[in-house]
N, C-alpha and C positions, 0 to 999 in steps of 0.2 A: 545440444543439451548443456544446459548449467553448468559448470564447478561444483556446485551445490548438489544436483540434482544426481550428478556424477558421484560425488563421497557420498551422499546418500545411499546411492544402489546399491554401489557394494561394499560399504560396512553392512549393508540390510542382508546382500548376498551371503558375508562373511557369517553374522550371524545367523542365518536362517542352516546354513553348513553345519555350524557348530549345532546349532540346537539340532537335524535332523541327526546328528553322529550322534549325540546324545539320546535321542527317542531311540535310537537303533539298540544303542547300548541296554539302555533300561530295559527295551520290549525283550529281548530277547534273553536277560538275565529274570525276568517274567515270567519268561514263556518255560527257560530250564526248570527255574524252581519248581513250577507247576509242575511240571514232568516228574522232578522228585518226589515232589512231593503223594502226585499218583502212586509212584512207585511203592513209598513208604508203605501210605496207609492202606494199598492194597497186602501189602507182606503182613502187615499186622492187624486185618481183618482175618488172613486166610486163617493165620497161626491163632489167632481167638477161637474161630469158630471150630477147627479141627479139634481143640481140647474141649471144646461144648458139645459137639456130634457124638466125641466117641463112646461118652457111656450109652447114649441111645442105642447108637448103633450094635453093640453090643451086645442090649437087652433085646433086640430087633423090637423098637420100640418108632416106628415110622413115620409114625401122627407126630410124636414127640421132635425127632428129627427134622421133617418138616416145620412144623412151627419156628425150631431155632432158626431154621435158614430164612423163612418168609420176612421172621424181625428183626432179621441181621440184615436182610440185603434189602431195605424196601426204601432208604433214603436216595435214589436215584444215581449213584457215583459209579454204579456197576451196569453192565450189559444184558451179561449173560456169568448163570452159576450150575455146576452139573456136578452130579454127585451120584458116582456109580460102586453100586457095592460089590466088593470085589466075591463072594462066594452063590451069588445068584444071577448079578449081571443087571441087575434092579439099577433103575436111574432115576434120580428126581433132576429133573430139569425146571430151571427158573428162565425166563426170558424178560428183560424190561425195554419198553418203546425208548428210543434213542432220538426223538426228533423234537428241538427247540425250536419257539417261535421268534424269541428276539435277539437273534444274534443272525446277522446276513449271510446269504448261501456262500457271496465271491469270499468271504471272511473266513469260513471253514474251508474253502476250497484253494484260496492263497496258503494257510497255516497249515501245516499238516501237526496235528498229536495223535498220537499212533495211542490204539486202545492196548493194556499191557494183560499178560494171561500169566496166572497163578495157580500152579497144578501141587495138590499133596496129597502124599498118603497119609490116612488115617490108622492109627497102630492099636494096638490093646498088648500092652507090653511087647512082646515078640510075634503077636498077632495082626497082619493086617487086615483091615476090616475094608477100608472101600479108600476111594479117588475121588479129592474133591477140585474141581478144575474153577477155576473164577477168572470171569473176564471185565477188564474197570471201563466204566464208560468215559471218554473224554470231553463229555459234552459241561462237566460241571468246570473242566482247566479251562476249555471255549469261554464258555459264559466271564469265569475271570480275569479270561486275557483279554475279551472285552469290556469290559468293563474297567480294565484299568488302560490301556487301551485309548480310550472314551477321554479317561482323567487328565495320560498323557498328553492328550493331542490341546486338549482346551487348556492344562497349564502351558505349554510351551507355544501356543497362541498367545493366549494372554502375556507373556514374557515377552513373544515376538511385535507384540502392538507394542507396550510399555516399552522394551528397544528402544522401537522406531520414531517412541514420541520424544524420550530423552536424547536418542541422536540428534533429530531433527533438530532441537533446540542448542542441543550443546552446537551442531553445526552454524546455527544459525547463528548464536551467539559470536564462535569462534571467526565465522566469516563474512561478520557485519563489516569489517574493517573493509574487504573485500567488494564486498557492495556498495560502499560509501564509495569505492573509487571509481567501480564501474559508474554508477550514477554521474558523477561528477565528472567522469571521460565524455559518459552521452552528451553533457549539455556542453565540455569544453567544443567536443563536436561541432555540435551547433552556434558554436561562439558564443554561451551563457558562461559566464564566471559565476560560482560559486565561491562562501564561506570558506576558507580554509577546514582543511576537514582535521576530525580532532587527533591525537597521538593513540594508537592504539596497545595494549599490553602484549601483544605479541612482539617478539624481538626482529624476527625476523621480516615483519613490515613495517617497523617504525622505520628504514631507511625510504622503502617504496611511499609510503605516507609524504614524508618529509621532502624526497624528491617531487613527487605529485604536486605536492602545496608550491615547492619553488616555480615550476611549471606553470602551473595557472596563475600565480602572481607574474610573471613575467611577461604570459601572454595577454594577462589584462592590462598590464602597465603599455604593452606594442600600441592593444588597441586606444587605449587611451594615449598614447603620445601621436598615433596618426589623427585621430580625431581632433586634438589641438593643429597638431599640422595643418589641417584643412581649415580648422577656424581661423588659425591666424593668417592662411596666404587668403582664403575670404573677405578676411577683417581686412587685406592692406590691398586687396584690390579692389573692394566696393565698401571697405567702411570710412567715413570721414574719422580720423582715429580722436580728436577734441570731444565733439557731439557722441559720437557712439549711432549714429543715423547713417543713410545711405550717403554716400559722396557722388561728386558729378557725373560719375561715369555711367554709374548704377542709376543717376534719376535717368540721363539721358536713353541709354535703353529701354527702361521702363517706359518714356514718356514714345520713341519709337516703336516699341510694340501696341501701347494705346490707340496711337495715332493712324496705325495702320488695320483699324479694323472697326472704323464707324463707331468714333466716340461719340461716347455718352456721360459725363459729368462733369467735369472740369477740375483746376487745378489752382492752389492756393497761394498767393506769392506774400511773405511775411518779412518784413525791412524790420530790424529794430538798432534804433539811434541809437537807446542805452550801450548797447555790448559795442557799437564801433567808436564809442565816444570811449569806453573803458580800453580800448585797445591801442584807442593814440594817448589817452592822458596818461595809463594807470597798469601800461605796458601789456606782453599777451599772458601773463598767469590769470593777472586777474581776468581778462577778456576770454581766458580760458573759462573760468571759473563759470562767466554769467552764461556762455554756450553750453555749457555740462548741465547747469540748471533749467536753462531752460526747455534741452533737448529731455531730461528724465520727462517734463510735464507732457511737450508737446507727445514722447512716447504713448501717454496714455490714449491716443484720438486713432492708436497702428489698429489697424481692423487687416481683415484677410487678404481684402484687396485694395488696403489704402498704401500705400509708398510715403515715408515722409524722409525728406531727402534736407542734406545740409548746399545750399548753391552758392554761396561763397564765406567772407568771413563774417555778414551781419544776416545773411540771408539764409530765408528756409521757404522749401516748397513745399506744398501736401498735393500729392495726386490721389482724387476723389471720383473714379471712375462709376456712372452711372449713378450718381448724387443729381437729385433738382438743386435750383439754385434757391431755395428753401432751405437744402439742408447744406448747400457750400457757405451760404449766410450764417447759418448757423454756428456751421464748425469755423466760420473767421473770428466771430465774436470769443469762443472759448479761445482763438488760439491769440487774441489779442489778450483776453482776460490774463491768459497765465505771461505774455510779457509783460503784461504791465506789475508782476509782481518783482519782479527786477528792479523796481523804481525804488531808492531810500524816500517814500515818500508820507510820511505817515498821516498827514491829514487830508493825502486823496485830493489835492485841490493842484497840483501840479500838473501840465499836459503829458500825454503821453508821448514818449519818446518810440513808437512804434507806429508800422503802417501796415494795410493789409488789403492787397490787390487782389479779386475774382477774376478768372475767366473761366465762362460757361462755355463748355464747344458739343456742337452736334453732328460736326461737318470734318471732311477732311482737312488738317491743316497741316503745316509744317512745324516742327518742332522752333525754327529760327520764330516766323510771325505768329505762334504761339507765345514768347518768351518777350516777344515786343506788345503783345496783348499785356501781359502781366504786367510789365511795365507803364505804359499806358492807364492803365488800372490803380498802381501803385502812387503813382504821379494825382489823380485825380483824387487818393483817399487821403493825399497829405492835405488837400484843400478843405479837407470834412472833418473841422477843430472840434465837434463833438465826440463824432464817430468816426475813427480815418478809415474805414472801411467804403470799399466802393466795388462793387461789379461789372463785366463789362460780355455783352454778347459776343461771340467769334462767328456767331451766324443768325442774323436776324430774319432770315425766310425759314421757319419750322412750320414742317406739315404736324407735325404732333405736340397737340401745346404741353405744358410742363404739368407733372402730378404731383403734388405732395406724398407723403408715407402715407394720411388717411384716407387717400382716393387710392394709392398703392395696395393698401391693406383691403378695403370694400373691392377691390377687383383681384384679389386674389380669392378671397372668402367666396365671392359669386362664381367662382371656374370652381372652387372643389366643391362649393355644394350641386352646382349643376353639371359637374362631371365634364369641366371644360380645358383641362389641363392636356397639353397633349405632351407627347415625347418624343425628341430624337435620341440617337445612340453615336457614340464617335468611339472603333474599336483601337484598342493599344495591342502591337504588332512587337511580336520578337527581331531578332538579329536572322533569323529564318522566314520573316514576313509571317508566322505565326499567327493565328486571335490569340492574345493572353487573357481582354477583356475587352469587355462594353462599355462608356462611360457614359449614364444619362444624362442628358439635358431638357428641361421642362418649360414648356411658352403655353403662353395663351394668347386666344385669338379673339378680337374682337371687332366687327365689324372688317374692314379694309386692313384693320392694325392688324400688327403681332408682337407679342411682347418675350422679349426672352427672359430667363431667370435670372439672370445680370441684371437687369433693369428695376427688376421690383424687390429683389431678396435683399439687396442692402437696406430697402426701408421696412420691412418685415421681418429685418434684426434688429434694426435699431428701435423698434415698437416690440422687440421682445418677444415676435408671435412666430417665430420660426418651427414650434412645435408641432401646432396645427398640421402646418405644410409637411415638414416629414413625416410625419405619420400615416397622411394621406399619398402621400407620393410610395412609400414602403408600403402600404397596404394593397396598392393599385399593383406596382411592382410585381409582390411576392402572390396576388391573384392571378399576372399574367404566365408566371413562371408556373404556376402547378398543373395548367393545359398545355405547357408542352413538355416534350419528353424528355429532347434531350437540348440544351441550350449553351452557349457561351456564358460565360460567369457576367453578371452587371453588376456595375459600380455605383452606388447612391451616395450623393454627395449629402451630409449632416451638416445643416446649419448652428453657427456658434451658439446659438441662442436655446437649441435642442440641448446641446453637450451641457449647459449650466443649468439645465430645469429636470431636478430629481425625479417628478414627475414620468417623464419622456425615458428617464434610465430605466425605470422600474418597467413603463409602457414596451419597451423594446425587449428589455429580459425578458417577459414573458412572451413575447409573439417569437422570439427565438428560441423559445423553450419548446414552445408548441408547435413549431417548423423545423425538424432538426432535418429533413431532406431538403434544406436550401441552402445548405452546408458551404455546396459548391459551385451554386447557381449566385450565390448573393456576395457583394464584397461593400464596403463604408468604406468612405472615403471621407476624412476629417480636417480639417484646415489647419495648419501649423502653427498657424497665431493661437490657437488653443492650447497647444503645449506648452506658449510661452504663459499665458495670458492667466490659464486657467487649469496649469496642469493638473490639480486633484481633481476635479470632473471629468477631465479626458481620464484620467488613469483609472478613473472609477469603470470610464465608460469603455475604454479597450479593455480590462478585466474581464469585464463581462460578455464581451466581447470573443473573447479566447475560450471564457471556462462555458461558454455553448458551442465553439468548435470553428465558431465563423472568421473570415480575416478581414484586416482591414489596413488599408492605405495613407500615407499622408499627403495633403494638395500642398503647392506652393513651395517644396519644400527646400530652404535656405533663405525664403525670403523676410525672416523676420530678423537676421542678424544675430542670432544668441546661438549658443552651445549647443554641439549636436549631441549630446551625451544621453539625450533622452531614447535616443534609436537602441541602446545596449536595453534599457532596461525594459520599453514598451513593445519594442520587435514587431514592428507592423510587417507586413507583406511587401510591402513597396514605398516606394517615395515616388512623388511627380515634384521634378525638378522645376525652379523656377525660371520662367522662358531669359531670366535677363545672365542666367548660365551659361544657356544654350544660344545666345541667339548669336554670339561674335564669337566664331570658331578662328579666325586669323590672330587673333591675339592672343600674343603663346603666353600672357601674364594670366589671363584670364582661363586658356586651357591648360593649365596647369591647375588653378581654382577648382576647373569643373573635374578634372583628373581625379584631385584628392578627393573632394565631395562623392564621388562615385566610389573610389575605394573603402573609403571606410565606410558607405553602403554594402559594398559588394563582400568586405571581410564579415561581415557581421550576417551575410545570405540574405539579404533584403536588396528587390530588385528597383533597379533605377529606372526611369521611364522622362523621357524627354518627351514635351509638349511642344506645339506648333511648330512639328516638322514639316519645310514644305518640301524639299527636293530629297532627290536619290542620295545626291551628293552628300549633303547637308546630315543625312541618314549614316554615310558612312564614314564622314568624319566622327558623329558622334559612336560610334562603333568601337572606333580606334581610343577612342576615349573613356571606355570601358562602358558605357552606355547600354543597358540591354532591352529597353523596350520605346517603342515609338508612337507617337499620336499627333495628328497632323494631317494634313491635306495629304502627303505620301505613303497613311493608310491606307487611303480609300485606291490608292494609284496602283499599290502595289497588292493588296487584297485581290482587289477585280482584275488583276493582269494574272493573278496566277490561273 
């Protein structure tokens, strides 16, 4: 029970005490008077009427006699009246009915008023003439003590509601302060930081207040100085600190997880003469200077799964996984455009001091004769004095020839209208081999092919039509979950392009409005590059998100290089760590990176989850690392063993 609910009861006890000592008091200084007041006006009925009988009596005038008694005694207050004369033995007897209809039987039978008996002789100076006996009825005190009774009980009701509603309030008023802290305990609880809460006029919690506020300022200041911790040992293990871009280490991994698992797009190698020429003539500030410029631009081309990495002092790579060479073509040309703005060149008729090598790969290769392809490439675009762009195959036997975004887009359009979308599940495993969850993945099949959603979703972003797809993929979804009963929770990954189309926000509010029993069957899973990119859409869209009850996750998470500050405020359910975290557990510079990045996940109760786990081992390294959920090939190993 409450505080609240506590002072409530018993002030309400306190007074309901006082008010019944009070009914008690009054009913019963009621109930006396009455009695006297019977008593009174029986004595000075008896005494009226004995000086009106006795001349009758008298003159033995009987008829007369009678009559005075009949109109003295007929207003109900009496019983019973006898009047016996003393020299014959003559009796007039009166009787009156004694039974009332609105006053309850247990009411006369709890009260007792006792009927009072009034006996006189009637004289004729020194003659007595007769006995007059009267007896009062108590049914008229009954009726009064009811009825006031009645009054009492409904005043001191009405007092007792009125009480209860100016306690209530004065309580409430008095320990708002109170509640202001409890609230703000709950969320420090939960690691939310609140407002400092306001002073309040009670004295003796303005220290509790004051201490409270120092309190949660301290511990938001903890978690924001761990949260820098992590960014900066981050930043100095995988950030190039000039550029603000991935540095060698981080492309290298990146380019080793690519590489091991049947690539599909290829990677971008950018030389620019400008910045190395500013670094031997014009010393390294200024050579700083044209790298910080150029990396803001090149920033703009960062997608969910693109990596743009710094490779040495003139060079940048872009890794463009599951891109045609359509669109690596494409994105060479902007990424020459924005060198070529480096140039003091203002009438445009000077060459470019830049180059920009392709390699397309479909095949396994090594990261070394990968990096001798770019080069290769690179070499042959300095020969191309218009366009120094130039591409180069890593594998010229493909069984599946190359698709543009428009042949991407008509071959997705034709699987969800003919209902050709299929799905696998890959589940994410606790520190107890666990299901925490399901995570979809969607292909289509077409002929001998199959296509996974890696392959076509990047061109079905960059055409803008990612909406279509989740809607249809969540519809299908949230249809299969309501035939079974009882299910592991599944993860639906939202494409970038859904989170920036108001449309689709409003689309989802309402299908979660109208499914609130998928509460705990359905989780979102949103890409990270959305927080950096576009965070008032994401923020729109985890809002709504929360205020229907549902959770959601972040993919990739660390791999955009920015501030992890947004986890305090948007609190998803989890993070999926970025594989180039997780993938070199011997190097203590980098597990210490992944240490912090999990902690300040883990302080804030948001669970971490490593991807492409493949071994036991591997599983319990990341364990030790505070790691709490797993997804990988060592899912399924250790799922099915148990």
């Amino acid at each position: 029970m409450t505080l609240y609910r506590q002072l409530l009861l018993w002030m309400l006890v306190v007074l309901f005490l006082l008010t019944s000592a009070v009914f008690a008091i009054q009913f019963n200084t009621t109930k006396n008077y009455l009695i006297e007041q019977q008593s009174t006006e029986l004595n000075n009925v008896v005494s009226s009427v004995g000086f009106a009988l006795s001349p009758y009596i008298k003159a033995k005038d009987f008829i007369a006699a009678e009559s005075v008694i009949n109109a003295t005694f007929d207003s109900g207050y009496y019983s019973q009246v006898k009047l016996t004369l003393l020299d014959s033995k003559k009796e007039i007897l009166r009787q009156y009915p004694q039974k009332v209809d609105n006053i309850p039987d247990w009411f006369q039978s709890i009260i007792h008023i006792e009927a009072m008996t009034q006996t006189t002789t009637l004289t004729s100076g020194w003659l007595q003439l007769a006995n007059l006996t009267v007896i009062s009825s108590p049914i008229p005190a009954y009726i009064q003590l009811w009825n006031a009774t009645i009054q009492l009980i409904l005043g001191f009701m009405a007092c007792l509601l009125f009480g209860s509603i100016v306690l209530s309030l004065v309580l409430n008023k008095v320990l708002k302060p109170l509640k202001n802290i409890q609230k703000s305990a709950q969320e420090m609880a939960l690691n939310h930081f609140t407002a400092p809460l306001p002073k309040p006029h009670t004295r003796e919690l303005i220290d509790l207040v004051n201490a409270f506020n120092s309190m949660n300022i301290q511990l938001q200041q903890h978690f924001e100085q761990q949260a820098q911790e992590a960014d900066t040992l981050r930043i100095r293990a995988y950030q190039d600190p000039v550029s603000g871009l991935a540095n060698r280490s981080y492309l290298i991994t990146k380019l080793q997880s690519w590489l091991l698992s049947n690539p599909n797009g290829g990677i971008i190698l950018l030389k620019s003469d400008a910045i190395e020429n500013s670094y031997q003539q014009s010393g390294y500030e200024s050579g700083d200077q044209l790298v910080h410029k150029l990396a803001e631009r090149l920033k703009e081309l960062s997608a969910d799964d693109v990596t743009i990495a710094r490779l040495n002092q003139s060079e940048f790579i872009l890794i463009a996984p599951n891109a045609s060479e359509d669109d690596l073509m494409e994105t060479g040309r902007s990424m020459l455009y924005m060198t070529s703005e480096l140039n003091s060149d203002p009438l445009g008729i000077a060459p470019l001091q830049a180059a920009i090598g392709i390699v397309a790969c479909s095949a396994t290769i090594t990261i070394t004769a990968l990096l001798a392809h770019a080069d290769n490439a690179l070499n042959k675009a300095r020969q191309q004095v218009k366009e120094p762009i130039a591409l180069l195959d890593s594998n010229k036997n493909k069984t599946i020839p190359a698709m543009g975004k428009q042949q991407w887009k008509t071959l997705v359009d034709e699987a969800i209208a003919n209902n050709l979308l299929h799905f696998t599940f890959q589940k994410a495993i606790d520190t107890n081999n666990n299901i925490i969850h399901k995570e979809m993945f969607a292909y289509i099949t077409q002929g001998q092919h199959r296509f996974n959603a890696g392959q076509f979703l990047s061109a079905i972003e960059k055409l803008n039509e990612g909406t279509k797809f989740d809607c249809y993929v969540i519809d299908t979804i949230f249809n299969q979950l309501t035939k079974q009963t009882k299910s592991v929770p599944i993860a639906i990954n939202i494409t970038q392009s859904s989170i920036n189309d108001t449309g689709f926000i409003r689309w989802l509010n309402s299908k979660l409005q109208s499914s609130p029993q998928m509460k705990k069957a359905v989780l979102f899973e949103l890409p990270e590059i959305c927080f950096i990119k576009n965070i008032d859409n994401t923020s729109l869209l985890c809002e709504i998100i929360h205020q229907n009850g549902f959770q959601f996750g972040i993919d990739n998470y660390g791999h955009s290089f920015s501030s992890l500050g947004y986890l305090n405020k948007l609190r998803p359910s989890y993070v999926k760590l970025d594989f180039a975290y997780t993938s070199q557990l011997d190097d203590q510079v980098k597990t210490d990176v992944l240490e912090s990045i999990t902690r300040s996940a883990h302080n804030l109760a948001i669970l971490t989850i490593a991807s492409r786990v493949e071994t036991i081992e591997q599983k319990e390294k990341l364990t030790q690392l505070k790691v709490q959920g797993f997804q990988g090939y060592v899912t399924a190993q250790l799922v099915n063993g148990k």
